[in-house]
N, CA and C atoms as an extended XYZ file, in Angstrom:
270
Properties=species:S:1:pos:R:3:atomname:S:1:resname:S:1:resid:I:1 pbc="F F F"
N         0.841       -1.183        0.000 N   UNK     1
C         0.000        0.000        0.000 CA  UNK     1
C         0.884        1.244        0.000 C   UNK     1
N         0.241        2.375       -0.405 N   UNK     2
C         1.060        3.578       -0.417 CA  UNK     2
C         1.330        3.658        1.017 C   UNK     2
N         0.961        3.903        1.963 N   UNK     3
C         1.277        4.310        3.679 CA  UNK     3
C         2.380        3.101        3.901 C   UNK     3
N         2.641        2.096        3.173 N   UNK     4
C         3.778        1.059        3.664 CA  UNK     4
C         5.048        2.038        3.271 C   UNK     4
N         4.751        2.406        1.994 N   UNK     5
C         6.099        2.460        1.010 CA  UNK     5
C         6.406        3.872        2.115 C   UNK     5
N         5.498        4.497        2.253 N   UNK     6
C         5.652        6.086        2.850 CA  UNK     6
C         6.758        5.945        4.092 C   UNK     6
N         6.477        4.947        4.434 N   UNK     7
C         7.262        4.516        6.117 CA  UNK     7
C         8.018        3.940        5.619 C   UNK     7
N         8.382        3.155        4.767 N   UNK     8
C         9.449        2.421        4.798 CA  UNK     8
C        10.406        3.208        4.165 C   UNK     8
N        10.105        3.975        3.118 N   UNK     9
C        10.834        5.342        2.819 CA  UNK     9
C        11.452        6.314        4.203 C   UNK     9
N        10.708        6.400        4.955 N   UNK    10
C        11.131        7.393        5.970 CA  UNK    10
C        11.730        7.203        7.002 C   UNK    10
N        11.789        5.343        7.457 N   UNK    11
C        12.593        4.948        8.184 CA  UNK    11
C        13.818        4.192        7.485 C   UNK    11
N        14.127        4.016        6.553 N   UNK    12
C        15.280        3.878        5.580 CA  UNK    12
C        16.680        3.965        6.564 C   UNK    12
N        16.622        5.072        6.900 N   UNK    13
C        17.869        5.779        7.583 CA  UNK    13
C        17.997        5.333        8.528 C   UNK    13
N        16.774        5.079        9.893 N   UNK    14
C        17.131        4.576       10.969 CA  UNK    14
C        17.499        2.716       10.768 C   UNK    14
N        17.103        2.421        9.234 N   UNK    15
C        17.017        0.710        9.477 CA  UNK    15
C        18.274        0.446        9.107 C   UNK    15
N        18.675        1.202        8.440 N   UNK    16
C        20.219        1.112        7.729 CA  UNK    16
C        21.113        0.782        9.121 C   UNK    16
N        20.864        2.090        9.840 N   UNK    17
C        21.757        2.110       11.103 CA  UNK    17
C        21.512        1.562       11.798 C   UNK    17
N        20.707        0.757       12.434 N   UNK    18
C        20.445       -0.497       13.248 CA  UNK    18
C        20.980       -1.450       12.400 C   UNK    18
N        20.660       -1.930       11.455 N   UNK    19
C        21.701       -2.802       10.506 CA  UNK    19
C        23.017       -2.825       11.125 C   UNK    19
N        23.805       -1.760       11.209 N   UNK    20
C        25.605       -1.713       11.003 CA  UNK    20
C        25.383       -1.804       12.813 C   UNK    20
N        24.553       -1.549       13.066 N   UNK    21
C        25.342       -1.181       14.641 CA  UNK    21
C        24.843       -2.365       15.756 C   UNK    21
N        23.814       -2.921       15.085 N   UNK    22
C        22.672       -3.917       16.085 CA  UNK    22
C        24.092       -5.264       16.356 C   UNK    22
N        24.542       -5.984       16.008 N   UNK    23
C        25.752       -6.889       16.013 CA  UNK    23
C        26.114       -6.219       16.919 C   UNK    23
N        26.434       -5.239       17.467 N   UNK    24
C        27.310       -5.086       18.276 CA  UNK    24
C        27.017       -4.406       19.840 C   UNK    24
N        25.478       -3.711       19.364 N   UNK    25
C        24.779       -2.868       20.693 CA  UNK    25
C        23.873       -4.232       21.182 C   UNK    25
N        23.101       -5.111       19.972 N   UNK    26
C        22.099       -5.782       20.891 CA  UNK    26
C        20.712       -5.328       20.787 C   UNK    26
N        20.477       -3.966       20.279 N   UNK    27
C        19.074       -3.425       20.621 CA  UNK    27
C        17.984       -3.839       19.869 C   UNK    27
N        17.997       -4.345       18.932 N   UNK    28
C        16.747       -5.274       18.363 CA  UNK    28
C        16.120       -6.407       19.437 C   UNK    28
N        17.328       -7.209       20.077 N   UNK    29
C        17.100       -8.087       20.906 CA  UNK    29
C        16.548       -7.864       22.231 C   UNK    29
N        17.262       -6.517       22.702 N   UNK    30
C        16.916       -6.406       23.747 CA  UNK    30
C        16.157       -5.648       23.459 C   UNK    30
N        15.014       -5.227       22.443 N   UNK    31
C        13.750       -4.427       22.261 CA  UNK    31
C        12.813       -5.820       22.671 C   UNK    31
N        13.229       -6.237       22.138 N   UNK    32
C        12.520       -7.838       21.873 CA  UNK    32
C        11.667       -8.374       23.361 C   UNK    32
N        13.105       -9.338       23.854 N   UNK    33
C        13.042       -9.187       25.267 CA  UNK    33
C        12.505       -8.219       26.409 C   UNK    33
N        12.465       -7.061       26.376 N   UNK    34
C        11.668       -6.288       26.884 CA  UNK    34
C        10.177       -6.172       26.352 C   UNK    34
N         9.956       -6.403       25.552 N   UNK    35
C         8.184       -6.375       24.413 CA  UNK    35
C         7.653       -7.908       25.418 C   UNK    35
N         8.450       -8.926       25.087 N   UNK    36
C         7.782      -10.609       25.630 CA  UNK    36
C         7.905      -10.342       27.226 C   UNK    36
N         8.745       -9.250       27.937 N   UNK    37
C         8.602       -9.186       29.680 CA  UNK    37
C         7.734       -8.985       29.989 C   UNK    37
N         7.271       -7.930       29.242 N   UNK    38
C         5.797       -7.044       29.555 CA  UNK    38
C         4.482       -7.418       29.256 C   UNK    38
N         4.386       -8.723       28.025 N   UNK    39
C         3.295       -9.217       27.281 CA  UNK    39
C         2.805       -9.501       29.001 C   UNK    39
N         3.334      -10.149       29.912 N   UNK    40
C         1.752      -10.363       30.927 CA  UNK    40
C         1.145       -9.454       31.589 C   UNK    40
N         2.282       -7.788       31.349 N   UNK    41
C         0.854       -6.901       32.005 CA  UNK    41
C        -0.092       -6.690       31.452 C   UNK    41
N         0.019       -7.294       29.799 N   UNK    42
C        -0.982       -6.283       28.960 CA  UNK    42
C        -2.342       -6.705       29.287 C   UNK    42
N        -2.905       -8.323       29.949 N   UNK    43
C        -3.836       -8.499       30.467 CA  UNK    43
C        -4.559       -7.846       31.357 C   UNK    43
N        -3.614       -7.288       32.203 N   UNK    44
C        -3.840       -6.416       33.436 CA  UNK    44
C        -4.693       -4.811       33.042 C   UNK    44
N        -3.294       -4.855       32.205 N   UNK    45
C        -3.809       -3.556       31.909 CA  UNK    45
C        -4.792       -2.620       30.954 C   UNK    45
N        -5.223       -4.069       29.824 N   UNK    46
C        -6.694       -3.761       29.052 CA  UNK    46
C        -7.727       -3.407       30.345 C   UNK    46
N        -8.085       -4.899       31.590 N   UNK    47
C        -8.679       -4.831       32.549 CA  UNK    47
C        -8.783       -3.715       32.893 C   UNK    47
N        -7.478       -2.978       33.678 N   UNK    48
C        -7.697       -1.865       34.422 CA  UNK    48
C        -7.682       -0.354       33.494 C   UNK    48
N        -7.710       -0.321       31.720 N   UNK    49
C        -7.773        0.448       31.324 CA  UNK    49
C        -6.593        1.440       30.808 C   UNK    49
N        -5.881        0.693       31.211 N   UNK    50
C        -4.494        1.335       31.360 CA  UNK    50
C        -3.982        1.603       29.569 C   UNK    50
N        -4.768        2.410       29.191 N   UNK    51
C        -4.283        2.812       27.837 CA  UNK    51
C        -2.626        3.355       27.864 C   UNK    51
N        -2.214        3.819       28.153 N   UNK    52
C        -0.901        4.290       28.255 CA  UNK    52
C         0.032        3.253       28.162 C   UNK    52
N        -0.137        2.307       28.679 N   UNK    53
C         0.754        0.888       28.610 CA  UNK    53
C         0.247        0.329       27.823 C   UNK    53
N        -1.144        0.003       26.999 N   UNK    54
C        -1.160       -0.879       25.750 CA  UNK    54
C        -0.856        0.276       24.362 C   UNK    54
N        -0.704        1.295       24.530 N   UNK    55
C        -0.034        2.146       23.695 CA  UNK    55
C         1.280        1.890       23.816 C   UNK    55
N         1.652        2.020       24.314 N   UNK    56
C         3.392        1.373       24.193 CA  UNK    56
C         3.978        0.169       23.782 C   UNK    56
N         2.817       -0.868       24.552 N   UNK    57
C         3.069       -1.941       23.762 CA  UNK    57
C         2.868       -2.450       22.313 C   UNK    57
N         1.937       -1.539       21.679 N   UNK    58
C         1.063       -1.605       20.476 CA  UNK    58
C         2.766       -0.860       19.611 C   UNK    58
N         2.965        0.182       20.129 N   UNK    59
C         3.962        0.709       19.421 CA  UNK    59
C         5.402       -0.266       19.229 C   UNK    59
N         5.906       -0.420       20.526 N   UNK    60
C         6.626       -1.654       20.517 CA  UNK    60
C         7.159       -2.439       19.771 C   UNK    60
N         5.048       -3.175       19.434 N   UNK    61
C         5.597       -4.385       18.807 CA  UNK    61
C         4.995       -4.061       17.194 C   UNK    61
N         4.540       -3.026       16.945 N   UNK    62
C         5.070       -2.186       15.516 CA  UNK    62
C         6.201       -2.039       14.775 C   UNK    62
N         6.879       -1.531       16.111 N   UNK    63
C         8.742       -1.253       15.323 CA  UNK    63
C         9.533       -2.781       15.581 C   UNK    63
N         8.680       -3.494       16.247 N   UNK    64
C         9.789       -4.785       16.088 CA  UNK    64
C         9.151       -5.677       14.576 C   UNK    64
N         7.967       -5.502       14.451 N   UNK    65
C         7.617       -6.137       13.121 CA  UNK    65
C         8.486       -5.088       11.957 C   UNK    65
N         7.975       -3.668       11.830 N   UNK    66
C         8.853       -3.061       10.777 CA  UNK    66
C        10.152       -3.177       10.646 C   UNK    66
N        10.855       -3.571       11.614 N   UNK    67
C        12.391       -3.554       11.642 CA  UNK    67
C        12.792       -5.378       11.269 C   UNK    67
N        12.175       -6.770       11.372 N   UNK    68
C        12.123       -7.433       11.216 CA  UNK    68
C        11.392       -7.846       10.020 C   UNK    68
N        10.391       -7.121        9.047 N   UNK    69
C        10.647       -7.090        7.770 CA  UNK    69
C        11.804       -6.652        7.027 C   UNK    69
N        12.563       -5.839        7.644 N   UNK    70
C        13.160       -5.385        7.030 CA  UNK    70
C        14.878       -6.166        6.907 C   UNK    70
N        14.824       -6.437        8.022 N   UNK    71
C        16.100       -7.572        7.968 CA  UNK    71
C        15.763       -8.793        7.444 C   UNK    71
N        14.327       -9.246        7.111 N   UNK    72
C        14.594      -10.235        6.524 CA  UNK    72
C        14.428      -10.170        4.881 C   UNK    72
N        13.632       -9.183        4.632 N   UNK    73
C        14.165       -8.685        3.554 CA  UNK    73
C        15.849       -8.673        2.694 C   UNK    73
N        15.985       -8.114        3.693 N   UNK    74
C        17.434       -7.572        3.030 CA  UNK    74
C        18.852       -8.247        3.457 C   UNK    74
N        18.318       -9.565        4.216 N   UNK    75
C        19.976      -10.433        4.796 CA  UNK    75
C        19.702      -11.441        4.194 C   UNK    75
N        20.818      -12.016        4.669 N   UNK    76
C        20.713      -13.821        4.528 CA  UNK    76
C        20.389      -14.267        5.928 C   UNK    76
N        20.446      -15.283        5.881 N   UNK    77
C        20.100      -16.288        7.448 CA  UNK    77
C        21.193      -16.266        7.988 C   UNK    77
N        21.990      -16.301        7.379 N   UNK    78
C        23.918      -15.791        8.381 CA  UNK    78
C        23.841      -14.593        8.636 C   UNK    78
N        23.755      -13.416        8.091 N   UNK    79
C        23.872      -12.117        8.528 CA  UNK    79
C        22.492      -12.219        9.862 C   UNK    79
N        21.672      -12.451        9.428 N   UNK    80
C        20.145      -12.635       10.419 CA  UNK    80
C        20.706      -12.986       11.808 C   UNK    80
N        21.031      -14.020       12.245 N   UNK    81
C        21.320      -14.711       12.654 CA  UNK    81
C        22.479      -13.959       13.585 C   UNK    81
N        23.674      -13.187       13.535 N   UNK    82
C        24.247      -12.365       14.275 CA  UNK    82
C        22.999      -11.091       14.649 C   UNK    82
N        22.164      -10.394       14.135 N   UNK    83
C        21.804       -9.767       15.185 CA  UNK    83
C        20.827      -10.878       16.443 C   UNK    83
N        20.517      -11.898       16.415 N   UNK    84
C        19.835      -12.256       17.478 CA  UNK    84
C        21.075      -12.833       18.342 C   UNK    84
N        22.049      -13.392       18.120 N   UNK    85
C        23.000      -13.765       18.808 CA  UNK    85
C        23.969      -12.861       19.779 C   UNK    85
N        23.713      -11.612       20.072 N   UNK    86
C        24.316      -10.630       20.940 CA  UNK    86
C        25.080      -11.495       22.400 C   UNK    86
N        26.126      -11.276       22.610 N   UNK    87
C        26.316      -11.445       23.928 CA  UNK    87
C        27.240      -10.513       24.531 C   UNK    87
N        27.079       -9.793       25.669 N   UNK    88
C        27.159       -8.814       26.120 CA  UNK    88
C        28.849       -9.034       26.454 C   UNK    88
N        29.862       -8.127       26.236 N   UNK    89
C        31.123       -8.082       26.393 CA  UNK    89
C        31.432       -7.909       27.738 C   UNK    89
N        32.540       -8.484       28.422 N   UNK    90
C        32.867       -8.037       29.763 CA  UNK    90
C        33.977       -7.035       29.661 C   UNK    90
């Protein structure tokens, strides 16, 4: 649809740079991991109304789907495959 191409046009720049830098910061993963911590408040918090927290989560897990089309788009399963593999340097 046109509103895909519009965004994917406009985040271009930030996907590029998560590309070169994610191998080495982690932050796809640890977007990740933080999105699946939180999936059990979201029960809570439809209940208690808590729009503010299913807005975040809604957003969340927006940029982890757009950013995960987009790497799989554009890698192989070897390149793929180093950003989920992060392990934190001592």
């Amino acid at each position: 649809s046109a509103d895909l191409k519009l965004l994917e046009e406009a985040t271009v720049s930030v996907c590029k740079s998560l590309v070169e830098k994610n191998p080495r910061t982690g932050n796809l993963g640890a977007l990740i991991k933080v999105f699946l911590s939180r999936t059990k408040e979201l029960k809570i918090s439809t209940e208690c109304q808590n729009h503010l927290f299913i807005w975040q989560a809604h957003n969340a897990l927006f940029i982890i789907c757009c950013l995960l089309k987009v790497f799989i788009s554009r890698m192989s399963e070897e390149e793929l495959q180093l950003h989920f593999t992060y392990e934190e340097k001592e």
